[in-house]
C-alpha positions as CSV (number, residue, x, y, z in Angstrom):
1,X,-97.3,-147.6,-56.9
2,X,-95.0,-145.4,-56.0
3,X,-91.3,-146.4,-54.6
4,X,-88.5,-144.4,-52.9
5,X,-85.3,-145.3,-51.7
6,X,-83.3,-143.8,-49.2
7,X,-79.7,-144.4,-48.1
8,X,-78.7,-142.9,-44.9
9,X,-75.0,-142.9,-43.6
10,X,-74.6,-143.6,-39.9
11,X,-71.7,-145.5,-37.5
12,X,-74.1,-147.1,-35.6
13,X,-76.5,-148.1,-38.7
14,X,-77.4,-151.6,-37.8
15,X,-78.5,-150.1,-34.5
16,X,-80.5,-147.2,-36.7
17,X,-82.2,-149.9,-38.3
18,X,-82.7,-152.3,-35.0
19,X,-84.8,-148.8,-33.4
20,X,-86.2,-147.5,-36.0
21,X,-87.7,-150.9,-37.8
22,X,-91.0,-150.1,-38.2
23,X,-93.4,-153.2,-37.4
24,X,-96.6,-152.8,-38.7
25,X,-95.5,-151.6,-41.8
26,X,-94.6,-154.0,-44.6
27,X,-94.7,-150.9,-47.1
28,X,-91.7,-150.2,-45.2
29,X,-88.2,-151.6,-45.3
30,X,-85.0,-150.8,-43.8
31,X,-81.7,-153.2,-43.3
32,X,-78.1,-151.8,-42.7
33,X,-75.3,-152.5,-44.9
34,X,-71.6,-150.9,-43.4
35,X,-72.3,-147.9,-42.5
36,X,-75.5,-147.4,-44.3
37,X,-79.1,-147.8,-43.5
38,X,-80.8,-148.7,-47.0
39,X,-84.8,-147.6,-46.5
40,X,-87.4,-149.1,-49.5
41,X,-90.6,-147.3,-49.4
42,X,-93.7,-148.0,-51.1
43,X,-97.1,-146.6,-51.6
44,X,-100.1,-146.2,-53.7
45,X,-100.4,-142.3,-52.7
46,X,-98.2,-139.3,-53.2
47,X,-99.6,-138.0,-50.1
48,X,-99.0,-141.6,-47.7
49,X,-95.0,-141.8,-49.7
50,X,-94.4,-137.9,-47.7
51,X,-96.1,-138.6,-45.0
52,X,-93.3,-142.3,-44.4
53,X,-90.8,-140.0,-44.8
54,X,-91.7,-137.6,-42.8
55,X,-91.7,-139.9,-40.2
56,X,-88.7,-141.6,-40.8
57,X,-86.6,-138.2,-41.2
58,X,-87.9,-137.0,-37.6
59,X,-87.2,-140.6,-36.3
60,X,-84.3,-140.3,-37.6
61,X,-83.7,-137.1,-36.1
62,X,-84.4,-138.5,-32.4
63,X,-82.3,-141.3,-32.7
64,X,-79.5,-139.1,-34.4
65,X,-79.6,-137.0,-31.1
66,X,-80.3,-139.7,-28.5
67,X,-76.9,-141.4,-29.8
68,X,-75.2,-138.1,-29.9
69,X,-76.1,-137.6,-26.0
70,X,-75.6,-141.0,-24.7
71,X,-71.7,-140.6,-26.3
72,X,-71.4,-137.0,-24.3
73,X,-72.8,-138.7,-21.1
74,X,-70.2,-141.3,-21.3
75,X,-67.6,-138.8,-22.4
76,X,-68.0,-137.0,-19.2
């Protein structure tokens, strides 16, 4: 079994983890703490560990950027 865990910094990290929380994954964990999101991963194969977080990074990414433009649309 592999295992990996990743700790990702965010204002808005419980809503990260609300959004993000995958649900047919129990491989998977996430829960915010602060200002962190605290990810566990698991998997039996190199291959399935890159291709979670893969995933989670471009999730990740989309979220990042939705949050940035809803706070420039109510900026304006």
């Amino acid at each position: 079994m592999i295992s990996a865990i990743i700790v990702y910094e965010h204002p808005q990290a419980s809503l990260l983890v609300d959004v993000l929380q995958p649900d047919n994954t129990p491989e998977i964990q996430m829960m915010a703490k602060e200002n962190k999101v605290l990810t566990v991963l698991r998997a039996s194969k190199l291959r399935t560990m890159i291709a979670s977080c893969d995933d989670l990074f471009a999730n990740l990414q989309i979220a990042q950027t939705m949050f940035s433009d809803k706070e420039e649309s109510l900026e304006s």
